[in-house]
N, C-alpha and C positions, 0 to 999 in steps of 0.2 A: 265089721264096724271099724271106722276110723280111730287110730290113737295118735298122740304128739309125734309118736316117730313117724308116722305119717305125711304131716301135716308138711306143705309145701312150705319153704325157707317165708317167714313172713307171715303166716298165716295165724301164729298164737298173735301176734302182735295185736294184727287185724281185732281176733279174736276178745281180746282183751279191752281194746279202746270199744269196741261193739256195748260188749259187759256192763262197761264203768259210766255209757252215755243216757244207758237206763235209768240208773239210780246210784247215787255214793255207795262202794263197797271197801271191803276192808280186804285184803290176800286170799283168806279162804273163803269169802262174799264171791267172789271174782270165779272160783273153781265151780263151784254151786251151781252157779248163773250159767258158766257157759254148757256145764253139763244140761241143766234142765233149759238153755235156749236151744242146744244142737239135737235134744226128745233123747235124753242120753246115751246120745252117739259118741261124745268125746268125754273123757278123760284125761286130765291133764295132771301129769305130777306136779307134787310143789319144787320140785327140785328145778324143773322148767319155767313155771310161775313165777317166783321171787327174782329170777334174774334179770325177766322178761319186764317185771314191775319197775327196778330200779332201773333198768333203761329207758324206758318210754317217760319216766320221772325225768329223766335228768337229758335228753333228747327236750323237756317242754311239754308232750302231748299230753299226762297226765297230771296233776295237780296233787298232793297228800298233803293229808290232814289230819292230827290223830283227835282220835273220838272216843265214846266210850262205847265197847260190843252190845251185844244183846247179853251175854251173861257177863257184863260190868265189869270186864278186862280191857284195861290200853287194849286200840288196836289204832293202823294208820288208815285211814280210809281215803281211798281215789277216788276223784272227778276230771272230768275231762276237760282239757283246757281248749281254747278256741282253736289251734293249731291242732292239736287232737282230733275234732269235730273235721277239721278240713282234710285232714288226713285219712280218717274215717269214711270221707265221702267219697276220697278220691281213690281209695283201695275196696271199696264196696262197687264203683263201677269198673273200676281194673280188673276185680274178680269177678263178678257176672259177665264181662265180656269174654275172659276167661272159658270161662267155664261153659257158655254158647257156644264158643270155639269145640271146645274138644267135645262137647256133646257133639255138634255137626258133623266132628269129623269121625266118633265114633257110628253113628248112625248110616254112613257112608258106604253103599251098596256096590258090587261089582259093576253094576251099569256104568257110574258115576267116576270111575278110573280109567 
């Protein structure tokens, strides 16, 4: 199973605006989400998380807003901003073509060379 160290240069980003386009989350909303979006394939530290948040915050793509948790603590919660959304789209078809690619090319028989 895949971990952050894994994850090709770009991908928590992807990752994260994917998360935040579902529904307003808070930091650890965000971790949650992409565990049980990827069927508990990934894992993400917060050490990775928080730096990844304040960047796509201040890049535009995210939105914060602090709100109150589900057990009545400050938290900041993310929404996706329209620039977000387009980025989203356009890094959701960058990675399926991707990822076509190298399936094809792993699938690729000795005939075929």
């Amino acid at each position: 199973m895949a971990k952050t160290a894994d994850l090709l240069p770009g991908t928590l980003d992807m990752l994260i605006l994917k998360a935040v386009s579902l529904k307003p989350l808070h930091g650890y909303g965000v971790l949650l989400r992409i565990r049980q979006i990827s069927g508990d394939a990934l894992d993400i530290p917060q050490g990775s998380l928080y730096p990844a948040l304040y960047r796509l915050e201040h890049q535009g793509l995210i939105v914060a807003e602090w709100g109150q948790s589900e057990n009545n603590r400050k938290a900041k919660y993310y929404t996706l901003s329209e620039a977000g959304r387009r980025r989203l789209e356009e890094e959701t078809v960058g990675w399926n073509r991707l990822a076509s690619a190298i399936a094809a090319a792993l699938s690729a028989g000795p005939e075929e060379v």
